[in-house]
N, C-alpha and C positions, 0 to 999 in steps of 0.2 A: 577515677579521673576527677581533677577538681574542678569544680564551676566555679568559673571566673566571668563573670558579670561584665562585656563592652564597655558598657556604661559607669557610673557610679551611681554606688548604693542611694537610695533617697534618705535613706536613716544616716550616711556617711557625714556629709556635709550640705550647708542650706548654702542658696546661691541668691542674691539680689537681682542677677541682671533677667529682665523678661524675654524669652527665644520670640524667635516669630508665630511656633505653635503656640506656645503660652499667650503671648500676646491675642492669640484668634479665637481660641478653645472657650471665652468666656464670651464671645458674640455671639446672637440669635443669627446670624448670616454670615459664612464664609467669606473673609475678603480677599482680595486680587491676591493670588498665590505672589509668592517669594522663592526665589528658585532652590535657594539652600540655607540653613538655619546661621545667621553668625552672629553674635553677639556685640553687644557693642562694646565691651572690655570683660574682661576677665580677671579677676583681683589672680596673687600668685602668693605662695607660700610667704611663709616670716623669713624677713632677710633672704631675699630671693638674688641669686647669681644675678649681674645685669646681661640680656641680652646681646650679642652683636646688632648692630645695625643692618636693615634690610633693605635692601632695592626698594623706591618709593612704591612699583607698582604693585608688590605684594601687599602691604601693609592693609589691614584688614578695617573695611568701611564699614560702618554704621549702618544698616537697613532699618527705617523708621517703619513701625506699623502703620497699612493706608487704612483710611478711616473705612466705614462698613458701606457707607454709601455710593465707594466705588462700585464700577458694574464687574461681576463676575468673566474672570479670563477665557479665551475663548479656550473652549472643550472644555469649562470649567463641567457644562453640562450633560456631558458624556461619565464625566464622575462621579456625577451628585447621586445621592440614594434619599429618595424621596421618602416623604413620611408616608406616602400609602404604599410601599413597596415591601408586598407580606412576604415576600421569597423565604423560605424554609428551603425548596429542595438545592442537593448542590452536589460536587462531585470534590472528593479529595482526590487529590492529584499528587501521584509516588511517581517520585523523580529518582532515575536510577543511572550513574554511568555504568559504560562498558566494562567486561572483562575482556582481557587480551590473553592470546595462548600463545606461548610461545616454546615448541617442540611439546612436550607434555607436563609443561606446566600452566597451570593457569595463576595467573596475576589481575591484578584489580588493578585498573590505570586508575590511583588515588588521587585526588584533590590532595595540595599544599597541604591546606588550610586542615587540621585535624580534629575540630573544635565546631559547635555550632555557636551560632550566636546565643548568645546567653543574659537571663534577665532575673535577677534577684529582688524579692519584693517582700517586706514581712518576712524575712526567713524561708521565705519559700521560694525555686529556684526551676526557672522555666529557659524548656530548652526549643529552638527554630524544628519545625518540622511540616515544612512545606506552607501551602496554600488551600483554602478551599475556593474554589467556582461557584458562587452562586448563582442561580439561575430560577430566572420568572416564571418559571410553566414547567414542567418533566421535563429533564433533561433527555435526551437522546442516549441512546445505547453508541457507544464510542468507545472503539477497540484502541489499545494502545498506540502512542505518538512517539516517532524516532525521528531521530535528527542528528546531524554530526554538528559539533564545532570544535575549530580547530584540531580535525581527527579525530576526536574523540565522539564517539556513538554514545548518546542518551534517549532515555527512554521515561516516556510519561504515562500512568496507567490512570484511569479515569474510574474511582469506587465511587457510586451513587449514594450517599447519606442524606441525611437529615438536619439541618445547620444544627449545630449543639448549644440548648440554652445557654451554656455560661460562656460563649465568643458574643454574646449579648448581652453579657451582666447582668444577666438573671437565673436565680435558680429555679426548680420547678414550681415552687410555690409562687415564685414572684412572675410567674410568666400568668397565671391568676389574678395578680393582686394588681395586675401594671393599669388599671383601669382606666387612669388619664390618656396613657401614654409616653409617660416619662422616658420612663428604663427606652424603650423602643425607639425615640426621636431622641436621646443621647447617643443609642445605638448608631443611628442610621448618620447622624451629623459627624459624630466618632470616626466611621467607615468611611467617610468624602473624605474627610481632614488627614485620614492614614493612606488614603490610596492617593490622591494628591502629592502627599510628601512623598512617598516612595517610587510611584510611576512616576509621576510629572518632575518632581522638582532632583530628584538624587537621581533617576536613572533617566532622566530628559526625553521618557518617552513622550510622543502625542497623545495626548485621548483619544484623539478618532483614529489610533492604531491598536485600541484596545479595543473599547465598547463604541456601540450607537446609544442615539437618545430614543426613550420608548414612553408608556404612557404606564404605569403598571397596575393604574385604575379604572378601567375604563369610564368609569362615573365621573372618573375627574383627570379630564381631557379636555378645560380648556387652553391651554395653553400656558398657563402661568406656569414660571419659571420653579414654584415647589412642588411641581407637579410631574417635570420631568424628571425619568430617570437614568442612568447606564442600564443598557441590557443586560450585562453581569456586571456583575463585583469580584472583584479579590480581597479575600480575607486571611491574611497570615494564622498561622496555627503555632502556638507556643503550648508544651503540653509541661504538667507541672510533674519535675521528676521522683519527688519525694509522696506523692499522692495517690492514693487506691482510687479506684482501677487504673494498671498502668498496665498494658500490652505491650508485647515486640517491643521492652526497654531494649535490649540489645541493638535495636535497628535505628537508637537514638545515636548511639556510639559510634556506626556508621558513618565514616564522611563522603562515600558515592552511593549512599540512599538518603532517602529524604522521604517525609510522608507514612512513614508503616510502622510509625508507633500510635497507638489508641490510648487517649485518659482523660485526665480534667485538663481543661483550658485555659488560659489568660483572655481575659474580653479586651475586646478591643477598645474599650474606653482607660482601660489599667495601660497597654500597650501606646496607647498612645501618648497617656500621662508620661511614661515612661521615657518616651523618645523626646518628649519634650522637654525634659527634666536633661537627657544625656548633650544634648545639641548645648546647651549651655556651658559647657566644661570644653576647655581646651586637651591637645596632649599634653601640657606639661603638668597641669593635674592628675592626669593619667598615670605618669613617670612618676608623679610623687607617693603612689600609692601600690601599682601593681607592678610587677617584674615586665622588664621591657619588650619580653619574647609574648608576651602576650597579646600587643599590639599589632604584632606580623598577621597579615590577612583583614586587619579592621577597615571598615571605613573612612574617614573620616571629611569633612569639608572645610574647604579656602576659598582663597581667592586670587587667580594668575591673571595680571593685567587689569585688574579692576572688574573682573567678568567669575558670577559663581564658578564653583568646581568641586568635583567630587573625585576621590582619589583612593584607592585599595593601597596598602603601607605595604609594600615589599622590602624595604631594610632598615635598618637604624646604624645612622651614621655616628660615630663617635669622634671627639677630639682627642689626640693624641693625650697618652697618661701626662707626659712632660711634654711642654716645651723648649725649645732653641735655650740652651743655658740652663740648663737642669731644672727650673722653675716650675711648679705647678701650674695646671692648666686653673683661668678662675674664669672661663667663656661658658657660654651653651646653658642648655638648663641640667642641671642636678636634676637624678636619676636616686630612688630609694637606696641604691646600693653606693650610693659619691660618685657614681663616673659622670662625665658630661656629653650629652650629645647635642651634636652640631646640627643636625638634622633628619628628616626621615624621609625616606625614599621612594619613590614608585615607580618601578619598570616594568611597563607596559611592552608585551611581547609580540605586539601587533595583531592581525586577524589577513589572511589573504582571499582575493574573490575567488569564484568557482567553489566554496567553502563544500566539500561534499562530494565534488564532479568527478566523473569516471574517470576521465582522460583527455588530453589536450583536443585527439585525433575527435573526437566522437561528441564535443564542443566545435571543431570545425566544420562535422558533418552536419550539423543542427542548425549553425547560424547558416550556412546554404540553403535553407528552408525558409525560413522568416526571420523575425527580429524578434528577438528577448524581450520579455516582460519586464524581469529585473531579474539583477544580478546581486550575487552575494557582496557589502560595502566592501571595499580592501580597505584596512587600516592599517596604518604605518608605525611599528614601533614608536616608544615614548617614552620619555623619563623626567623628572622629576625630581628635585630636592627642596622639600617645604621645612620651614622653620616650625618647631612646636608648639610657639603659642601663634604662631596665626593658623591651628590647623586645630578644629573641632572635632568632636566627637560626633556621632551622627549613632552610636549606638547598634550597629549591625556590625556582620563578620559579611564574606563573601560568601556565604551560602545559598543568603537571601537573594543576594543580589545575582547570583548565577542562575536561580530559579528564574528569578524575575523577572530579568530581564528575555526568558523565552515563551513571556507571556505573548509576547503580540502572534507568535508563529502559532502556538496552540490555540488562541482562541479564535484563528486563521480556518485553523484544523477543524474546532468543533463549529463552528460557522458553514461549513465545508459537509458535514454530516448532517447538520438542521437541512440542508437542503436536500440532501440522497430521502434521508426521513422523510421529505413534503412529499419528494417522486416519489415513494414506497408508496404513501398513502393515495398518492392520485393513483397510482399504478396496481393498487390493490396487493401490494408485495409483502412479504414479513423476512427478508431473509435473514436466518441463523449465523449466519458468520458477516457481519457488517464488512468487514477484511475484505471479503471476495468482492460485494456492492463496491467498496471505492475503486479497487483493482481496474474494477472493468472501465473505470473512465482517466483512468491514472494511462498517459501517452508516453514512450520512451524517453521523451525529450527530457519529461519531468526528472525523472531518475538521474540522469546522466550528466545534466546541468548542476543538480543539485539543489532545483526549486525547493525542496523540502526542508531544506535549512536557511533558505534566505531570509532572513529577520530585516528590519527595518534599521535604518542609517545610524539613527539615534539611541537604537537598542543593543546595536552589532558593539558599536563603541564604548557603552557606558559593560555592558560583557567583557569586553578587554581591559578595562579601567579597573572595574569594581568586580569581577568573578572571579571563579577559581582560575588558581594556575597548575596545570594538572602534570604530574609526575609518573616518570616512566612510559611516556608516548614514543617518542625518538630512538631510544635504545631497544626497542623489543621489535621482534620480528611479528606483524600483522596476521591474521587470519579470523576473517568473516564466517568464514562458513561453520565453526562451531556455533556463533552466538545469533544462530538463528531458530525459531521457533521453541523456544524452551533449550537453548543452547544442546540440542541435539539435532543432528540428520534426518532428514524424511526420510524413509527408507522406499524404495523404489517397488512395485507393485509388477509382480509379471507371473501370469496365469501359463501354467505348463510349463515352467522357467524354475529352477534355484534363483532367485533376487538376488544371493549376492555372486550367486556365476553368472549371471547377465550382467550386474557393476563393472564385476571382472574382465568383463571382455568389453561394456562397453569405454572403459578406463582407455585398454590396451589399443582397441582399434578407433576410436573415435578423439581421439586426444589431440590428435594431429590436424583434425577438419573442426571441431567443435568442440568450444571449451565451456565448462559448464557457468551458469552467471549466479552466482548465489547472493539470493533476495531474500530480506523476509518478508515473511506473507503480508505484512503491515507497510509497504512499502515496495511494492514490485508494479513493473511493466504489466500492463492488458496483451502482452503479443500470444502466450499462454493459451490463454482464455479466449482471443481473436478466432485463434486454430481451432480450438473445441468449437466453438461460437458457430463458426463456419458452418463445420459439420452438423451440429444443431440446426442450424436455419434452415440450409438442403434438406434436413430431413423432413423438417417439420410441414414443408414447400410441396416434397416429394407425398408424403402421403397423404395431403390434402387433396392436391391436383393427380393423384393417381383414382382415389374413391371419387371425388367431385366430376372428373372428367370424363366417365366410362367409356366414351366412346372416343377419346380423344388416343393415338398411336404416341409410343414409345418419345417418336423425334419433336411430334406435337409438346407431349410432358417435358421434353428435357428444355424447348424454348419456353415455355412458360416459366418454369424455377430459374430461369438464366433472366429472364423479364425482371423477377421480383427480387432475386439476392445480388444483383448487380450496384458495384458501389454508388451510380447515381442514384437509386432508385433507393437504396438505403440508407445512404445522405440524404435527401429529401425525406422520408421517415423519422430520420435520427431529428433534422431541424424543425419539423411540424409538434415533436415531441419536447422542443428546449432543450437537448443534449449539451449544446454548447454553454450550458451555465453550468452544467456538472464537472464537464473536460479541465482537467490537470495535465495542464503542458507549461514550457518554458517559453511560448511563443505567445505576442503580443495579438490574440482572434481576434481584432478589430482592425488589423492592417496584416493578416494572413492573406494570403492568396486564397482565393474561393473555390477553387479544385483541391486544394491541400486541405482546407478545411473541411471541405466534402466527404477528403477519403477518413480522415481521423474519425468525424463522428460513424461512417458506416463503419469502420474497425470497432468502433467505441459497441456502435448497436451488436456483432456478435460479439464482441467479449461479454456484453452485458446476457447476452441469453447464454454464456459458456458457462459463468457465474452464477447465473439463476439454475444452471442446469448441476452444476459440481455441488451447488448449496440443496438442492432439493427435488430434481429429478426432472423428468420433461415435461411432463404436466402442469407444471406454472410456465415451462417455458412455451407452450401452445398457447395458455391463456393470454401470457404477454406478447406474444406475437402478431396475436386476432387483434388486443385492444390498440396496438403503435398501427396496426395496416389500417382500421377504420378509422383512427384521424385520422391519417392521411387519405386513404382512397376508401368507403363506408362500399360503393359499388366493387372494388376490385375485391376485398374483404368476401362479400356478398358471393362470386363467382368462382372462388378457387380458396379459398379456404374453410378449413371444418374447425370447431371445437372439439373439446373431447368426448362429450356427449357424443356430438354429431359423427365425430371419425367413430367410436364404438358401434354405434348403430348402426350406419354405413358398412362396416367390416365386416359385421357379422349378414347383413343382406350379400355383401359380395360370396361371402362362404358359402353360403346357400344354395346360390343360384345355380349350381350344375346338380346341388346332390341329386332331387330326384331324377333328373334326365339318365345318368350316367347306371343306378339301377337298372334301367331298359335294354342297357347292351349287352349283347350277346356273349362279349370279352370279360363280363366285370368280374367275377370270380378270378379268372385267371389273373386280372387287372390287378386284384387285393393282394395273390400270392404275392406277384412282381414288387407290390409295394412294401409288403410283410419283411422282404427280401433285403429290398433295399434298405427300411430302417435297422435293422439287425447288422448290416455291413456296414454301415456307414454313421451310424448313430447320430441320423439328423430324421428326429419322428414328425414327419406330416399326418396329422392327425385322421384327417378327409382324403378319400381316394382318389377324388376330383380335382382336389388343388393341386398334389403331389403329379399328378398326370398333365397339368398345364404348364407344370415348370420342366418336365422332361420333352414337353414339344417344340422341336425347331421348326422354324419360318417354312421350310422347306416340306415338312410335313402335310400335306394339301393336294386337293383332285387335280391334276390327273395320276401326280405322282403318290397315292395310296390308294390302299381296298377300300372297295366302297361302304365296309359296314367298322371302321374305324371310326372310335367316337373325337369327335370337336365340339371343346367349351365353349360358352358364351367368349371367351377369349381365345383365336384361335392359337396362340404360340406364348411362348415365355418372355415377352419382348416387354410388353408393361409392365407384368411381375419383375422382371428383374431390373427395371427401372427403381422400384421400389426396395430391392434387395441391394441395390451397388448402394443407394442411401444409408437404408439403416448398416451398411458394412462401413463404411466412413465415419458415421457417427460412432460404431462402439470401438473400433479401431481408431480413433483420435483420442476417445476416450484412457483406453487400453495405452499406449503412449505417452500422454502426460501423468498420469501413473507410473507409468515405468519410469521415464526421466524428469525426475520431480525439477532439474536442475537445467536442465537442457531447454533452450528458445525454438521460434518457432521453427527456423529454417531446419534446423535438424528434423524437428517431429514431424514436418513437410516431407525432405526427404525419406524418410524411414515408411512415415507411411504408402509415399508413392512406390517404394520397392513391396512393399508388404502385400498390395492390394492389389499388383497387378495380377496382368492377364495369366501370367506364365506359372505365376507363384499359385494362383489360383486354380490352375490346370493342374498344377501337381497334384493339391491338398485334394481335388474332386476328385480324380484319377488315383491316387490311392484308399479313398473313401470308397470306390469301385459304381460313380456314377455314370461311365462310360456307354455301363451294357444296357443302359436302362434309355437312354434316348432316343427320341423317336425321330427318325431321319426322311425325308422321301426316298421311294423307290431312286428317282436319277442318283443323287447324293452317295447313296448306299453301293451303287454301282459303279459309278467314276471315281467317288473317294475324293472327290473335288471341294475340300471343306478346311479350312482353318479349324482344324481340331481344339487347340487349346483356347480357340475366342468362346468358341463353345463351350468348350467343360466351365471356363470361367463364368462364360452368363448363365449356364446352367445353376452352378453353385451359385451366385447370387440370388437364381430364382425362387432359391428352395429356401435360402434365408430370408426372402421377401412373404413367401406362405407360413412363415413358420409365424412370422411378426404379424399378416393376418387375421393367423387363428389365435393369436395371445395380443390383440394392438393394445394392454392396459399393463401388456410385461415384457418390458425391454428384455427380463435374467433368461427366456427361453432363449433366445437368439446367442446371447453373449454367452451361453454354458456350449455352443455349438465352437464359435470360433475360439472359447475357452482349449478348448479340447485338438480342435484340427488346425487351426489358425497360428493360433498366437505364440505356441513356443517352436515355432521356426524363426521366430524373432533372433533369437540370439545366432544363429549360422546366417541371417542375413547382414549383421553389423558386421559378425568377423570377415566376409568375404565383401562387404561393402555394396553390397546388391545394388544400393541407390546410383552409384555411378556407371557411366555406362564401360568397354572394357578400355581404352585408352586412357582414362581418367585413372582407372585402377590399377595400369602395369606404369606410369606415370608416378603414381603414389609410390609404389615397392622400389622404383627407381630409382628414388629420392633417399627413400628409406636405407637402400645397398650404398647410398653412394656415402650419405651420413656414419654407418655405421664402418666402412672402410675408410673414411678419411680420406677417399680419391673422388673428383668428381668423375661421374658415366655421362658421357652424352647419351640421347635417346631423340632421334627424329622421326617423324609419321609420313609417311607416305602414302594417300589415297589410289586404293587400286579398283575398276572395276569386279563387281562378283559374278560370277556366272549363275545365268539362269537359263530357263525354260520359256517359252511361250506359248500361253492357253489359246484357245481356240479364239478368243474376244482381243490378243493381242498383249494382254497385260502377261507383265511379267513375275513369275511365281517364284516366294523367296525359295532356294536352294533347301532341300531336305534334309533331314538329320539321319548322321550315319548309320541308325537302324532302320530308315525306311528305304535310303539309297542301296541299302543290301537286299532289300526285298523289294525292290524297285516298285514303290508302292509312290505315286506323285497325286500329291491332293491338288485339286482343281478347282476352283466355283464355275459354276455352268455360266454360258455367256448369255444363255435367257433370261439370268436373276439376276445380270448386272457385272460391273465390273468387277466387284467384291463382295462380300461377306456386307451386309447392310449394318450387322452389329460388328464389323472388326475395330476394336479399339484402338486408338491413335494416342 
């Protein structure tokens, strides 16, 4: 490829007139910026064509240099890089567009523009390759940055370096030798005077949409203006391509990568020389020297209506070969090769708002909520025809300027992470996957608006103007879900399952209720994480207040955990915590409704414990639980919840407490076989013979209905135990779940699991594990048969996974190897027959399905009929039996002295 140089060469030709860089680059003080470099004339080749005459308002005005004593513009000091400003650390920032797949091919949606900008110096030839970030303190750990524009998905990766002496004009010797100061206060005056031009004056960003003002000495912090600095800087990166060490040359070749070549540098005081050396040349200088296809994609600046402007060359207008009468054209400027162009072009393809957004429907849903923050700018197509010699060079292509201008959204971004970073630290956190930490305060709103791409008014614009124009968007058929996580699938997780014969059926049967949303991890909804979240907090609720409360009853525990995970009460948590500075939403929280804000931040607090729990287990997610409940309530903290210390110690006192009583009875031998029995059948091992026998005792079990030398634990029945058992079943069964359907939202793994966990489904799995024969019943019970059989077997099974957790409270895997086993691969026969709906919902479904697949509609009406039943002795009515007890005329009853019903029948 040849390097063809924006600009012209400095060794090319000398030029008289002084740019406005030129003119400032020799003052001790930056003066009042200038929006765009124009010159005041520009001499034109020997015997130069005469131009056509131009509209008066294009013709190109004279910008005077103001003297130094003007005061600096405002945000001038948001840009300034102070002379005590020692920043070395920084982040290179690889900018990457999408691939697009389309059937099985994959395509690169390519930028126009094929070319980096390019700078020829001494024979030596430097090509654009992104930006570095510099930053005043450790930068933050900062997972990759996506963003759509104009359709097109980009991606910004954050590598942590070390600023490289020569973007400072110093080698390593001279980073020694710089004693005064020199090299370092050229540097830093260099770096205002490039980030000035390039943000502020060519891409009309603000400064305070970049950086803030900071102090970066603390020694010298009073206030004077060379003392303030921007919180970061942007430093262009030009790597030299003819230079050892040169890395990932190939990824310079690249024109939707940016950033992933590694070598020697151009300093920023050469680049700056540079741009002020090119800003002085017109195009018709340009035309006089390179080929005109060169200029497609460049920059360059004018002036429309007496007002700066900055414009990307999208065509070259030519004058016809001949004119009217066979005559030679003798208009326009001559072109190296004799043709004349009349002018050059700029068509601007507009930008539309919602830049990113799901869908119009789901944008309707959202503004019925509150009001928008902000919205992506729409911008309106645009065109253009400038005359060549009122149009400057400005020395870049659009590469820069498509980088650049998505600086204000990224340092939006890593602004965004300084903060999760402060929570970590106050919060005592480290997590491993930062992805998951934003996740959990990321609100659907965000996603779906498309807050993640809204860039600022001034930035959206000068992107349209001055960025790429990117090719093969429109014509290719879209698909997301390859180019997520390393443009591969998560592959779905299902214990006792074929993975992809659970895919298979959940494809076939679920496609019709629940379509999957495919996120990357870098960019996804908390609704996920809400669900796990959940389940995490019940738990962590449940086995505090089951050890902390010993004498407290089943109905006692279950209002307690309903007191503390309910969303005011986690709203008030989340707001005593500042959640609402972390939350990413599309809606304006300071004119939210204050019940809607309530509910987000409680969502926000379990996503954030689902997240803490997927990143590293439960055990930080206890510790953060204790520390969010004593701000808030230090007393409530104090009365119902344990640490982990405290829950170990606690669990293992709870263990205890029957063992030696239970040696004394008369049964226990016989007791051990029964148990020996049961673990071997059922392959759920209670360790203790005492535990395993309190989760086989039902309520009912009790004087006068038993023998008298039947043993009773410190706990008489299964009734707390298995308060603690439905817990931890929610917890690893949510977990189990979002595993399984990496792609699937909440409402599905809601659904799924309420079929999964129930009472009936649960009666099965006990009832063929054969924990039937093992419960202990009272005598009446035993006798009448007066019992919801399968409420039982279910809380039984819960109870035995509540001892199991117990006797291991520091190892979730004992528990989860159980429902590993008896549980979880009945998952896949609950999707295909739809368990979660109840059955008119499901011959409704197939209804639909017969009527689609024959091409005729079926009507289908419902009709409410009474069922026939029985009446118990208390008057209630008892549901009708199933046809193998109806054949052995066997009718279960609850006795009318214990109440209406079963005290644990689930609803």
């Amino acid at each position: 490829m040849d390097e063809v140089s924006v600009g012209l060469s400095l060794s090319e030709m000398e030029h008289e007139n002084a740019s406005f860089l030129g003119a400032s680059a020799a003052e001790e003080a930056p003066p009042k910026p200038v929006p765009v470099p124009v010159p005041v004339a520009t001499p034109a080749p020997a015997n130069p064509p005469q131009a056509p005459p131009m509209p008066p308002a294009a013709v190109p005005v004279a910008i005077p240099a103001l003297p130094v004593a003007a005061a600096a513009a405002a945000g001038d000091e948001c840009l300034r890089v102070s002379y005590h400003c020692k920043a070395t650390k920084c982040f290179r920032m690889q900018w990457e567009a999408e691939k697009i797949h389309s059937g099985n091919v994959c395509v690169q949606v390519n930028p126009r523009c094929p070319r980096q900008t390019t700078i020829m110096l001494e024979d030596k030839v430097y090509l654009f390759d992104g930006f570095y970030l510099l930053c005043h303190c450790d930068p933050p750990e900062v997972p990759r940055f996506e963003y759509t524009r104009g359709d097109v998905m980009c991606k910004i990766h954050f590598i942590p370096e070390e600023l490289p002496s020569s973007v400072r004009g110093m080698s390593g010797n001279d980073v020694d030798a710089d004693v005064n100061g020199e090299i370092h206060r050229s540097f830093c005056h260099s770096l205002f005077m490039l980030q000035r031009y390039l943000f502020q004056q060519l891409l009309g960003i603000q400064p305070a949409h970049l950086f803030s003002k900071v102090f970066p000495d603390p020694a010298h912090a009073t206030g004077d203006p060379s003392e303030i600095c921007g919180d970061y800087h942007l430093v262009p990166r030009f790597i030299a391509v003819k230079e050892e060490p040169l890395l990932r040359r190939e990824d310079l070749d690249s024109p939707n990568r940016i950033g992933y070549a590694v070598g020697r540098l151009l300093s920023v005081q050469q680049l700056l020389a540079f741009l002020d050396f090119s800003a002085k040349f017109t195009v018709r200088d340009f035309f006089a020297q390179f080929n005109h296809n060169e200029l497609i994609d460049c920059v360059v600046s004018t002036r429309i209506n007496g007002q700066p402007s900055v414009f990307r060359v999208d065509e070259i207008i030519f004058e016809p070969s001949e004119a009217e009468g066979g005559k030679p054209v003798s208009s326009g400027v001559v072109m190296k090769d004799g043709r004349h162009v009349r002018a050059i072009a700029h068509r601007g393809q507009g930008a539309r708002n919602y830049d990113g957004a799901k869908s119009k429907k789901r944008i309707r849903k959202w503004q019925q909520e509150g009001e928008f923050l902000q919205l992506s700018p729409e911008v309106e197509p645009h065109s253009e025809e400038l005359h060549p010699m009122e149009c400057h060079l400005t020395g870049v292509r659009a590469d820069l300027f498509e980088v650049g201008s998505a600086m204000p959204m990224v340092l939006k971004y890593v602004r965004h992470f300084n903060l999760l970073t402060s929570f970590e630290e106050q919060m005592g956190l480290k997590f491993r996957d930062k992805a998951l930490l934003r996740q959990a305060f990321t609100h659907g709103s965000y996603i779906d608006i498309g807050m993640q791409n809204v860039n600022t008014v001034e930035a959206t614009r000068s992107r349209v103007r001055l960025g790429h124009v990117f090719q093969n968007v429109a014509s290719l058929k879209r698909s997301r879900s390859m180019a997520l996580d390393g443009d591969a699938l998560i592959p779905g997780k299902a214990a006792g399952n074929n993975a992809s014969q659970l895919r298979k059926v959940a494809e076939q049967h679920l496609s019709c209720d629940f379509k999957e949303e495919f996120h990357s991890r870098y960019l996804c909804p908390y609704e996920r994480l809400e669900f796990l979240g959940d389940a995490v907090l019940g738990f962590l609720v449940a086995s505090s207040a089951f050890l902390k409360l010993p004498n407290a009853d089943e109905g006692f525990l279950h209002q307690t955990r309903v007191d503390i995970v309910n969303n005011i009460s986690l709203g008030k948590m989340a707001k005593t915590a500042n959640f609402g500075c972390l939350l990413l939403s599309a809606f304006d929280l300071a004119k939210l409704n204050e019940d809607t804000k309530g509910k987000i931040t409680a969502d926000c607090f379990e996503a954030l414990l689902g997240a803490l729990y997927k990143d590293q287990g439960i055990v930080p997610c206890r510790a953060l639980l204790g520390k969010l409940i004593d701000m808030h309530d230090a007393e409530l903290r104090e009365l119902c919840f344990l640490s982990t210390d405290e829950l170990l110690t606690e669990a293992k006192a709870f263990v205890e407490k029957d063992r030696d009583a239970i040696k004394k009875w008369s049964k226990y031998t016989h007791t051990r076989l029964l148990h020996r029995r049961f673990a071997a059948r059922s392959g759920v091992d209670i360790a203790n013979t005492h535990l395993w026998l309190q989760t086989m005792t039902h309520a009912s079990f009790q004087k006068p209905q038993i023998d008298d030398d039947e043993f009773i634990g410190h706990d008489p029945s299964y009734e707390r135990i298995e308060f603690l058992g439905d817990s931890v079943l929610q917890l690893l069964s949510s977990e189990f779940l979002v595993d399984a359907f990496p792609y699937h939202q909440e409402h599905l793994l809601t659904q799924v699991r309420s079929s999964l966990v129930k009472n009936k489904k649960l009666a099965i799995v006990a009832r063929n594990a054969g924990y039937e024969e093992f419960i202990r019943l009272g005598n009446e019970v035993k006798k009448n048969g007066t019992l919801y059989v399968e409420d039982v077997l279910a809380d039984v099974f819960e109870a035995t996974l509540g001892a199991v957790y117990m006797e291991n409270p520091g190892d979730l895997g004992k528990v989860r190897s159980i429902l590993d086993k008896l549980l979880f691969p009945r998952l896949t026969e609950a999707i295909r027959r739809r368990q979660w709906m109840n059955p008119r919902k499901v011959l409704n479904h197939y209804v639909t399905q017969w009527s689609r697949s024959s091409n005729r509609p079926i009507s289908c009406q419902f009709k409410n009929i009474k069922v026939p039943g029985t009446v118990n002795e208390a008057g209630v009515l008892v549901p009708k039996d199933s046809e193998e007890d109806a054949a052995t005329n066997k009718t279960k009853k609850w006795p009318a002295r214990w109440g209406a019903q079963s005290p644990l029948r689930k609803t």
